[in-house]
PDB file of N, CA, C and O in Angstrom, chain B, residues numbered from 101:
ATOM      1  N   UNK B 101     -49.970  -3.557  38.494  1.00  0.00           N
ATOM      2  CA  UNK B 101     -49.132  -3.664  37.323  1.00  0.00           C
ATOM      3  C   UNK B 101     -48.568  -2.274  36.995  1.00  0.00           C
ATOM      4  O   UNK B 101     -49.255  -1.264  37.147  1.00  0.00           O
ATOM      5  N   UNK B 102     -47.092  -2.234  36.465  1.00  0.00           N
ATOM      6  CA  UNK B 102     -46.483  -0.513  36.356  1.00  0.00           C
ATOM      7  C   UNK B 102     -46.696  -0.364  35.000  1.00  0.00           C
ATOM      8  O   UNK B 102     -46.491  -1.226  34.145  1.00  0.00           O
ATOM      9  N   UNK B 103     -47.115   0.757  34.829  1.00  0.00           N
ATOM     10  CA  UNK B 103     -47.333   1.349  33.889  1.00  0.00           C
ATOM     11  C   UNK B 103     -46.032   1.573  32.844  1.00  0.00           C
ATOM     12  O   UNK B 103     -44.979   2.210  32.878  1.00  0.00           O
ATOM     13  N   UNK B 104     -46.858   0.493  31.698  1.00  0.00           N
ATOM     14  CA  UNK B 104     -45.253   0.739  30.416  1.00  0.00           C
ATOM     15  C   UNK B 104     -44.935   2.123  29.616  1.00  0.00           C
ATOM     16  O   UNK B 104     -43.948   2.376  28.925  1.00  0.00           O
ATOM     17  N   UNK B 105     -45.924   2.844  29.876  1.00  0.00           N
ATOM     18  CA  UNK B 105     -45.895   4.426  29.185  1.00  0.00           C
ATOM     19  C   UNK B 105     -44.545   4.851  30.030  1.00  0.00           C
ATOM     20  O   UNK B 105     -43.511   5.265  29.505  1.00  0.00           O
ATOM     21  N   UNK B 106     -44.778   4.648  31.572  1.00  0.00           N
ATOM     22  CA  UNK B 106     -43.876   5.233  32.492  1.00  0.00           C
ATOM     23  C   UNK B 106     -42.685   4.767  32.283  1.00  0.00           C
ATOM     24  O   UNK B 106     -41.764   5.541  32.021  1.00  0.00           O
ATOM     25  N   UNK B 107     -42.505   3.471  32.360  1.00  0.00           N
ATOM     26  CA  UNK B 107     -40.997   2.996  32.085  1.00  0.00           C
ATOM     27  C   UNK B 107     -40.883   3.655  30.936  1.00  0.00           C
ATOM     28  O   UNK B 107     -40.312   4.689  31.284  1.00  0.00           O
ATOM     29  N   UNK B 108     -41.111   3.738  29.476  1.00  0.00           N
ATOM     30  CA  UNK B 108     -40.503   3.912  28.175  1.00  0.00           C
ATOM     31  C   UNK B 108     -40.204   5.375  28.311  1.00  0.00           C
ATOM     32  O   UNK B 108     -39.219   5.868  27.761  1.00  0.00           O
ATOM     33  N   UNK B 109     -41.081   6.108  29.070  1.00  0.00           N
ATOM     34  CA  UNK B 109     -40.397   7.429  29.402  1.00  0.00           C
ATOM     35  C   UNK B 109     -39.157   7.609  29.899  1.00  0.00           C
ATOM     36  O   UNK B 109     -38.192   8.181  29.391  1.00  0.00           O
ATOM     37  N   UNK B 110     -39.349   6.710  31.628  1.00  0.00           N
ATOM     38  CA  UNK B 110     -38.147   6.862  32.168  1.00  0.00           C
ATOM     39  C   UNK B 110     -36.512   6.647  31.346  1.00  0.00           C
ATOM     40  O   UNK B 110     -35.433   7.221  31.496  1.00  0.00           O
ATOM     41  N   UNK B 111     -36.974   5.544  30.454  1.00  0.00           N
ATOM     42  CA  UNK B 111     -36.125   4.837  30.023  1.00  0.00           C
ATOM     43  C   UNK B 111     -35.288   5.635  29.031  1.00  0.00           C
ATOM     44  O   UNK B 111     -34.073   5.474  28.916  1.00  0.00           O
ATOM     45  N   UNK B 112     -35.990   6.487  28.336  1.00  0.00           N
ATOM     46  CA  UNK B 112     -35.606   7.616  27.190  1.00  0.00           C
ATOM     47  C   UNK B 112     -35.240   8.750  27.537  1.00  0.00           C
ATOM     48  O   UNK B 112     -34.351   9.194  26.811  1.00  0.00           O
ATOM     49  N   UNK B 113     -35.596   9.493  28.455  1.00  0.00           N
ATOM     50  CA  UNK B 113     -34.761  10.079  29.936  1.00  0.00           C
ATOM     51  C   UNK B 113     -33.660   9.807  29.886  1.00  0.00           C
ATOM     52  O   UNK B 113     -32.883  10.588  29.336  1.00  0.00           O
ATOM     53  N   UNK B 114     -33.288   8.820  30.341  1.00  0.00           N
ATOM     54  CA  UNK B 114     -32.090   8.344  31.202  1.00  0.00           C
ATOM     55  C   UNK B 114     -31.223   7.746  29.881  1.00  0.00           C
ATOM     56  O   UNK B 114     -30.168   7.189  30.184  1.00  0.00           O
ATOM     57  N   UNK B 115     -31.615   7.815  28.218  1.00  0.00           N
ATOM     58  CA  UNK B 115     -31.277   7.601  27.133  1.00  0.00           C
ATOM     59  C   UNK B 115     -30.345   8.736  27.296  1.00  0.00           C
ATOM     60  O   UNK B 115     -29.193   8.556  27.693  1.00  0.00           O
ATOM     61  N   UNK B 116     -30.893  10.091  26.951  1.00  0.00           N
ATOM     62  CA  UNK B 116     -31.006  11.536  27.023  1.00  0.00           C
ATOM     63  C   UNK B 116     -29.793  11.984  27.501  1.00  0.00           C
ATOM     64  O   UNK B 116     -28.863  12.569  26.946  1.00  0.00           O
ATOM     65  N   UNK B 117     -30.055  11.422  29.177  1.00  0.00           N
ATOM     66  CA  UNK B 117     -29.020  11.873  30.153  1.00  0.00           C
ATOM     67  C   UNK B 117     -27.613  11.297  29.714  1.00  0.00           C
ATOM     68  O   UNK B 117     -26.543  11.778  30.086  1.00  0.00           O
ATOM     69  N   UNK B 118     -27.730  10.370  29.003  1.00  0.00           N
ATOM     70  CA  UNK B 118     -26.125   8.862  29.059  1.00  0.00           C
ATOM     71  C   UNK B 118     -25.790  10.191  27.733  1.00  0.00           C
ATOM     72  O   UNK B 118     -24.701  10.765  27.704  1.00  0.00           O
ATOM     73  N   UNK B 119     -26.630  10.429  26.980  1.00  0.00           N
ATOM     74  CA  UNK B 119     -26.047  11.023  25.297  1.00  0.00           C
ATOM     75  C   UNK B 119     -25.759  11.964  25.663  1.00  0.00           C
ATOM     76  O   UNK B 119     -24.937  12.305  24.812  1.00  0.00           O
ATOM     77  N   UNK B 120     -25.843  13.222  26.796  1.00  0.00           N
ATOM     78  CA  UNK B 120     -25.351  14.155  26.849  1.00  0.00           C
ATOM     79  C   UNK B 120     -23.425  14.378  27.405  1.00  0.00           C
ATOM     80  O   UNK B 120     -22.433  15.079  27.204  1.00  0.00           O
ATOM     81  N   UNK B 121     -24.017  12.986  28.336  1.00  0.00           N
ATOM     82  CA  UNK B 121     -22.323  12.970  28.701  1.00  0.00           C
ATOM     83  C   UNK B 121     -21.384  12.423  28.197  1.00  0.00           C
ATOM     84  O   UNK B 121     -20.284  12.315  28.739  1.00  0.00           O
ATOM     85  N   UNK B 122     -21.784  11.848  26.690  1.00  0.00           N
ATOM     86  CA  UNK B 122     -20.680  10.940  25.624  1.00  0.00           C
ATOM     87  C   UNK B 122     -19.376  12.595  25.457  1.00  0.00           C
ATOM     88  O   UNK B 122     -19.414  13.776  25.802  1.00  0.00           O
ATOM     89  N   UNK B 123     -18.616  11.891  24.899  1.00  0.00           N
ATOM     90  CA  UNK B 123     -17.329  12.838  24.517  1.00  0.00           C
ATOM     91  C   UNK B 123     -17.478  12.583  22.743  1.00  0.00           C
ATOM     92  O   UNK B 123     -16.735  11.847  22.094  1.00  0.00           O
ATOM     93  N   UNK B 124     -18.773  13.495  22.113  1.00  0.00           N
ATOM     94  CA  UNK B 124     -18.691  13.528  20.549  1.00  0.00           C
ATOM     95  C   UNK B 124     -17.641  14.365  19.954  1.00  0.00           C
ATOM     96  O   UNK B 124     -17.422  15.529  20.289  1.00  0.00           O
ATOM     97  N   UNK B 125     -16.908  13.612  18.917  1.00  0.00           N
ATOM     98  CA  UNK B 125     -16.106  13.837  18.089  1.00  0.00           C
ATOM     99  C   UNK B 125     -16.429  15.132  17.502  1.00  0.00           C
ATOM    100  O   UNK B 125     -17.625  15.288  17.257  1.00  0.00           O
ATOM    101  N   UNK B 126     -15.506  16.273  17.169  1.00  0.00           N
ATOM    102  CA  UNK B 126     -15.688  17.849  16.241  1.00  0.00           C
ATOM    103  C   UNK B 126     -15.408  17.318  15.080  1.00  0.00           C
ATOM    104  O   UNK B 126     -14.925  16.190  14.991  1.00  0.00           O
ATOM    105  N   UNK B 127     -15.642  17.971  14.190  1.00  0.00           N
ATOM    106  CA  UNK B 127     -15.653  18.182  12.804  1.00  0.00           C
ATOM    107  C   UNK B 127     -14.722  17.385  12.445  1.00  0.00           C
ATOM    108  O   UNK B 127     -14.728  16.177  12.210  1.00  0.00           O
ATOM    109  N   UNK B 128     -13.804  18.279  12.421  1.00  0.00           N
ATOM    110  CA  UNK B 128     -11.780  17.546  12.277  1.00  0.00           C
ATOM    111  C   UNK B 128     -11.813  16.572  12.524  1.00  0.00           C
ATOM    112  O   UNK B 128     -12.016  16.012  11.447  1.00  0.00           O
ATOM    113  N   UNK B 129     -11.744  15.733  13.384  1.00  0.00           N
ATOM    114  CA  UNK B 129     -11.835  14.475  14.078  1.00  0.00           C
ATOM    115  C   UNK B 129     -12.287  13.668  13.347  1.00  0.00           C
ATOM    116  O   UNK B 129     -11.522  12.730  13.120  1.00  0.00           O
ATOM    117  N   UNK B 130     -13.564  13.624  12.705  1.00  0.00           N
ATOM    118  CA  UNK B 130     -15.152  12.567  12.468  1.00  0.00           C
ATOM    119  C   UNK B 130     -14.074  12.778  10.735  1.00  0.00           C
ATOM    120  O   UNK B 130     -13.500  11.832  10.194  1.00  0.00           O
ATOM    121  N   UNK B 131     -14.071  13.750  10.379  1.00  0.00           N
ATOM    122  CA  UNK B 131     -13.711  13.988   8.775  1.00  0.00           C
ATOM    123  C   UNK B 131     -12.233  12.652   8.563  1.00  0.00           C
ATOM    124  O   UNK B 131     -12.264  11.615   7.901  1.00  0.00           O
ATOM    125  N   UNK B 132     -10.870  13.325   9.559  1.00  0.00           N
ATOM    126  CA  UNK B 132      -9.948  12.564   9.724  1.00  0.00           C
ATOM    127  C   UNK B 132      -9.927  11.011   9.922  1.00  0.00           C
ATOM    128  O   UNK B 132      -9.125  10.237   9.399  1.00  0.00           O
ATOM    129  N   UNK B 133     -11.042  10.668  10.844  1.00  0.00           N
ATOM    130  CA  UNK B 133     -11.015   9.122  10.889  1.00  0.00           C
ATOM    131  C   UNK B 133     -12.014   8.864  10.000  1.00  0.00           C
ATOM    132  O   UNK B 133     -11.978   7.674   9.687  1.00  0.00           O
ATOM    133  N   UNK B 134     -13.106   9.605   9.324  1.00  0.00           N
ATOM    134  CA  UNK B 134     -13.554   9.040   7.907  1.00  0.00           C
ATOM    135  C   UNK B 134     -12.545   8.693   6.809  1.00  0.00           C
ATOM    136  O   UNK B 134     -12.822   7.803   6.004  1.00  0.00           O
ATOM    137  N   UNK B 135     -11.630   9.219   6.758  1.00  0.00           N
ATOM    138  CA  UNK B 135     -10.014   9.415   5.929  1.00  0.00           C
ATOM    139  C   UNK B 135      -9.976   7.760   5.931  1.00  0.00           C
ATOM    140  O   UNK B 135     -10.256   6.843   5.159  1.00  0.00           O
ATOM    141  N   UNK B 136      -9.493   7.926   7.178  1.00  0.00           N
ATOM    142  CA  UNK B 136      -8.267   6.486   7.795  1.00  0.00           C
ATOM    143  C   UNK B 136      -9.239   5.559   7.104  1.00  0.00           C
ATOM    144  O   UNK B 136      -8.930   4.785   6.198  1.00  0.00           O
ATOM    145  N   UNK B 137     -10.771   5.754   7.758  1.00  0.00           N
ATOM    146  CA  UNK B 137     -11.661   4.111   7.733  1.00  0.00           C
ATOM    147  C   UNK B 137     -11.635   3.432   6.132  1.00  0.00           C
ATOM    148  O   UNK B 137     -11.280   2.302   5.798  1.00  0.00           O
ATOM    149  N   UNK B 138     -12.095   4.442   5.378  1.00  0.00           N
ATOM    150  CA  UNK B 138     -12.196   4.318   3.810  1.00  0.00           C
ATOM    151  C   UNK B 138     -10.749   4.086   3.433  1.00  0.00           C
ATOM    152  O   UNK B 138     -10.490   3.119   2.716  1.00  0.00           O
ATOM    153  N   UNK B 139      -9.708   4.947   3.884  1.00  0.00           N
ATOM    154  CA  UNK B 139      -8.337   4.223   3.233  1.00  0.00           C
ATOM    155  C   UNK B 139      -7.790   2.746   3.408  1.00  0.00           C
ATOM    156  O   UNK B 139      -7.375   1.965   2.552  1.00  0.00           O
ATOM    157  N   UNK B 140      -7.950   2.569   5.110  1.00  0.00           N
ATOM    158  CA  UNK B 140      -7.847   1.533   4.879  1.00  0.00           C
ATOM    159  C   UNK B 140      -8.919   0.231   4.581  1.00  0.00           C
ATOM    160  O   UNK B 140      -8.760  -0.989   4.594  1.00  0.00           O
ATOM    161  N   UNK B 141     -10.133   1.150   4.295  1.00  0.00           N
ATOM    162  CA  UNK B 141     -11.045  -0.560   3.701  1.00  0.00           C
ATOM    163  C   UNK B 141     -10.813  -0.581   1.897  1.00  0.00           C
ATOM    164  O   UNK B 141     -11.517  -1.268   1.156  1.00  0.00           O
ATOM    165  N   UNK B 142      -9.719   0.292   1.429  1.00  0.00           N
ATOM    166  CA  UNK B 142      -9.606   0.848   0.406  1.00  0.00           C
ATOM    167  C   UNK B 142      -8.305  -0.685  -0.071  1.00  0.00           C
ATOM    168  O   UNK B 142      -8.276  -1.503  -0.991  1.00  0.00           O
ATOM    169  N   UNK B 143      -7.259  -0.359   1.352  1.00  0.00           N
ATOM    170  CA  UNK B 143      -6.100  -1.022   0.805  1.00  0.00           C
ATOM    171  C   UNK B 143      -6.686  -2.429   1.264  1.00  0.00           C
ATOM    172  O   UNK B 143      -7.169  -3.143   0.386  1.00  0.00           O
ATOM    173  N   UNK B 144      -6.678  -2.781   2.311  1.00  0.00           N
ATOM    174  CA  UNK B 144      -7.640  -4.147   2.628  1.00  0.00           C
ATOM    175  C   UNK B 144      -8.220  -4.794   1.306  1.00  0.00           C
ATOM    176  O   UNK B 144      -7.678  -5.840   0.949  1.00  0.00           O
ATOM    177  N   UNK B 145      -9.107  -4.370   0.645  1.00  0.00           N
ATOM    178  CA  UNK B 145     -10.220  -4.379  -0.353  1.00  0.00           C
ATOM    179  C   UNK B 145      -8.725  -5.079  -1.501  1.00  0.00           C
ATOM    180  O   UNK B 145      -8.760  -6.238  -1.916  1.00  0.00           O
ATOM    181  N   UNK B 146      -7.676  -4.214  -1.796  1.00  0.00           N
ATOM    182  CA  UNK B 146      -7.049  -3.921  -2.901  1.00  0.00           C
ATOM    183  C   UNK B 146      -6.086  -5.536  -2.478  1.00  0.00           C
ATOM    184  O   UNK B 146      -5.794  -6.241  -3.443  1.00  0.00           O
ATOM    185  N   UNK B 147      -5.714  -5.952  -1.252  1.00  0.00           N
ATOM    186  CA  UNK B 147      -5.062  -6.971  -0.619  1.00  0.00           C
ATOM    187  C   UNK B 147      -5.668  -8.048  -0.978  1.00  0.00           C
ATOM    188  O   UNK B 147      -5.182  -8.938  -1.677  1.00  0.00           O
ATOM    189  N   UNK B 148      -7.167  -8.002  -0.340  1.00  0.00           N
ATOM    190  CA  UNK B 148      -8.217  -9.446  -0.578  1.00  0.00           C
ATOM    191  C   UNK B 148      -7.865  -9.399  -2.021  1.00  0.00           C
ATOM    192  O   UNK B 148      -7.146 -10.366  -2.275  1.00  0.00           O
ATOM    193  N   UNK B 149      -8.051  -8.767  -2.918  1.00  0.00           N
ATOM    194  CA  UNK B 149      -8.587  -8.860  -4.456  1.00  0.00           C
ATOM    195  C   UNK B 149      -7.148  -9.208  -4.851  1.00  0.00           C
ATOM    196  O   UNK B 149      -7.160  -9.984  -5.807  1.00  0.00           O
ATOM    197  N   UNK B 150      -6.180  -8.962  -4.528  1.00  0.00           N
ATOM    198  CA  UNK B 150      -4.949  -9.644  -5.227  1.00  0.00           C
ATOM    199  C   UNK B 150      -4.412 -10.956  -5.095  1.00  0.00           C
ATOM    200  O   UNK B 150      -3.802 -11.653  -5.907  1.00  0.00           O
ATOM    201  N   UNK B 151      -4.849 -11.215  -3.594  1.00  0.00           N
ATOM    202  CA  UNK B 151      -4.695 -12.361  -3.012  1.00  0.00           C
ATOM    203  C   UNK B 151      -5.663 -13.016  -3.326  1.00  0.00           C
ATOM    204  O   UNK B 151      -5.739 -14.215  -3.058  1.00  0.00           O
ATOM    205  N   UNK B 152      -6.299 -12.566  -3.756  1.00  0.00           N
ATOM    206  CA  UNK B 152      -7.545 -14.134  -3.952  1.00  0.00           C
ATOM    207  C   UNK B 152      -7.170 -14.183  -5.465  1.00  0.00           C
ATOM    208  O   UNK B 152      -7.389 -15.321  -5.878  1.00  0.00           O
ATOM    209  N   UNK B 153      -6.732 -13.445  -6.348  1.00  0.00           N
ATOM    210  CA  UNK B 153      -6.603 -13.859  -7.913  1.00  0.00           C
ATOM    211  C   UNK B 153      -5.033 -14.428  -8.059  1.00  0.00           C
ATOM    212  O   UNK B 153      -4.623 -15.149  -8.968  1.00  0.00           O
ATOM    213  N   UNK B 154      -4.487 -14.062  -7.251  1.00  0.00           N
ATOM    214  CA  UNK B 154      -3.074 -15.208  -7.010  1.00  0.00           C
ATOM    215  C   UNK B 154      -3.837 -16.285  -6.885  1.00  0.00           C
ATOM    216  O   UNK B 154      -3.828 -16.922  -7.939  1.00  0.00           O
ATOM    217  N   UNK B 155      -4.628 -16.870  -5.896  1.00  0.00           N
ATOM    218  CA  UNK B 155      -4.635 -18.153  -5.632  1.00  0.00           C
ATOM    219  C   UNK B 155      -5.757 -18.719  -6.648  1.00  0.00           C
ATOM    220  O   UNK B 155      -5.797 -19.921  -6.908  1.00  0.00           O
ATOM    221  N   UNK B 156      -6.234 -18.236  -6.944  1.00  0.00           N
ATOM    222  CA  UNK B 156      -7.135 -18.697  -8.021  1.00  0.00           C
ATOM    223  C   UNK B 156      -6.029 -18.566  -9.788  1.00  0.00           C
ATOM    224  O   UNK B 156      -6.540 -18.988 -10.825  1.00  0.00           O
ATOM    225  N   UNK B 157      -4.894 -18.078  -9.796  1.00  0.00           N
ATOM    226  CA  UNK B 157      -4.140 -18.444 -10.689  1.00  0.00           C
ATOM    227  C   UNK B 157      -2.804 -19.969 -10.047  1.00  0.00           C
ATOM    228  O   UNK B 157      -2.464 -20.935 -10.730  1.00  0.00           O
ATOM    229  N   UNK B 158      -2.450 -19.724  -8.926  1.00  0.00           N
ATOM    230  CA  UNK B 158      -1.884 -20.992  -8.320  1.00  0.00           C
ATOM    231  C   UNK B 158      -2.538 -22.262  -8.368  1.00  0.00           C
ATOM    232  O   UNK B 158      -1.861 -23.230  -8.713  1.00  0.00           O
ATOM    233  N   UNK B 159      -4.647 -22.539  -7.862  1.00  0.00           N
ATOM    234  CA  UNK B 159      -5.033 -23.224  -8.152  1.00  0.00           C
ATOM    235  C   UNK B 159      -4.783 -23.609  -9.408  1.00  0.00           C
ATOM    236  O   UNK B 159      -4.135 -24.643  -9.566  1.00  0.00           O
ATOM    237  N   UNK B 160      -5.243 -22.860 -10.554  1.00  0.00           N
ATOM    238  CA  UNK B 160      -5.764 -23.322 -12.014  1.00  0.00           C
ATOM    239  C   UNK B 160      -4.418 -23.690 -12.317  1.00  0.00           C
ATOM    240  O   UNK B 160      -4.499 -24.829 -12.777  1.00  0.00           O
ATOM    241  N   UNK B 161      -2.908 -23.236 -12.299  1.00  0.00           N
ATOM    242  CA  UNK B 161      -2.015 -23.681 -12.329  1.00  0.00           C
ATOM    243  C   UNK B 161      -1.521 -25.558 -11.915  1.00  0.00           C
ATOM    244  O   UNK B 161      -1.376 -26.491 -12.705  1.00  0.00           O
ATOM    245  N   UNK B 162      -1.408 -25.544 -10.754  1.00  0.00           N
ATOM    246  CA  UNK B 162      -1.782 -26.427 -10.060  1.00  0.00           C
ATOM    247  C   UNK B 162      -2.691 -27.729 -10.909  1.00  0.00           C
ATOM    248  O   UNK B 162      -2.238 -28.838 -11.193  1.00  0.00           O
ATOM    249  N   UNK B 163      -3.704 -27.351 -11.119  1.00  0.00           N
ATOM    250  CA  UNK B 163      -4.695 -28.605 -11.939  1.00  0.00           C
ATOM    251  C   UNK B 163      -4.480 -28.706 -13.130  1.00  0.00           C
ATOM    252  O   UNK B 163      -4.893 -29.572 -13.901  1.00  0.00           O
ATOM    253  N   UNK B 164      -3.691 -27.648 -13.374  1.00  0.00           N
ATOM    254  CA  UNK B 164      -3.064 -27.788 -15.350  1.00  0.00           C
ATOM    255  C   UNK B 164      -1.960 -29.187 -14.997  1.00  0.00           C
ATOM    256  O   UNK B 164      -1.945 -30.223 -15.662  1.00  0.00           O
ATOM    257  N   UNK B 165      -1.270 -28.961 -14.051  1.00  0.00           N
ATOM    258  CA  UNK B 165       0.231 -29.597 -14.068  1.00  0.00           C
ATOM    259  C   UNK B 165       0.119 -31.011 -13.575  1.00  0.00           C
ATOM    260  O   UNK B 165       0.900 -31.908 -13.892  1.00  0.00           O
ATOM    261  N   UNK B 166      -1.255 -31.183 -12.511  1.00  0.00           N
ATOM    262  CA  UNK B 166      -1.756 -32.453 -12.518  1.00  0.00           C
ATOM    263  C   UNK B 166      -2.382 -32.958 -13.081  1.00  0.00           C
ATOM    264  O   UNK B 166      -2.159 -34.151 -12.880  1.00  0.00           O
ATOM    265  N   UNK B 167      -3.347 -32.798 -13.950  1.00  0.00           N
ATOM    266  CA  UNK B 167      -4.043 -33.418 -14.866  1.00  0.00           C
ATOM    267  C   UNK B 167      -3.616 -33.803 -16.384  1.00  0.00           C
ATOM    268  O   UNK B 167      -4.409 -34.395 -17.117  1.00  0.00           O
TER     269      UNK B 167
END
């Protein structure tokens, strides 16, 4: 039977090795697309919330004019 100490080593190793050769983002970069992400979950956010209180004034509209 192989020893699981050995694999979880190997395995975190070869973790090690993959993270050294990623292409991490500098400063500038990580700051700039923090910008973008929050702006646009900013306007998104501001879209859902208008659009859903339109239709929740179209509904209630709507059941005024039929009832």
């Amino acid at each position: 039977m192989k020893n699981p100490f050995s694999s979880v080593r190997i395995f975190t190793i070869e973790i090690v090795d993959e993270l050294k050769k990623a292409a991490w983002p500098t400063m500038p970069e990580l700051r700039d697309s923090t910008v973008v992400v929050v702006a646009a979950s900013l306007i998104l956010g501001l879209f859902t919330s208008i659009s859903d209180f339109s239709m929740i004034q179209f509904v209630d509209l709507f059941t005024r004019m039929v009832s």
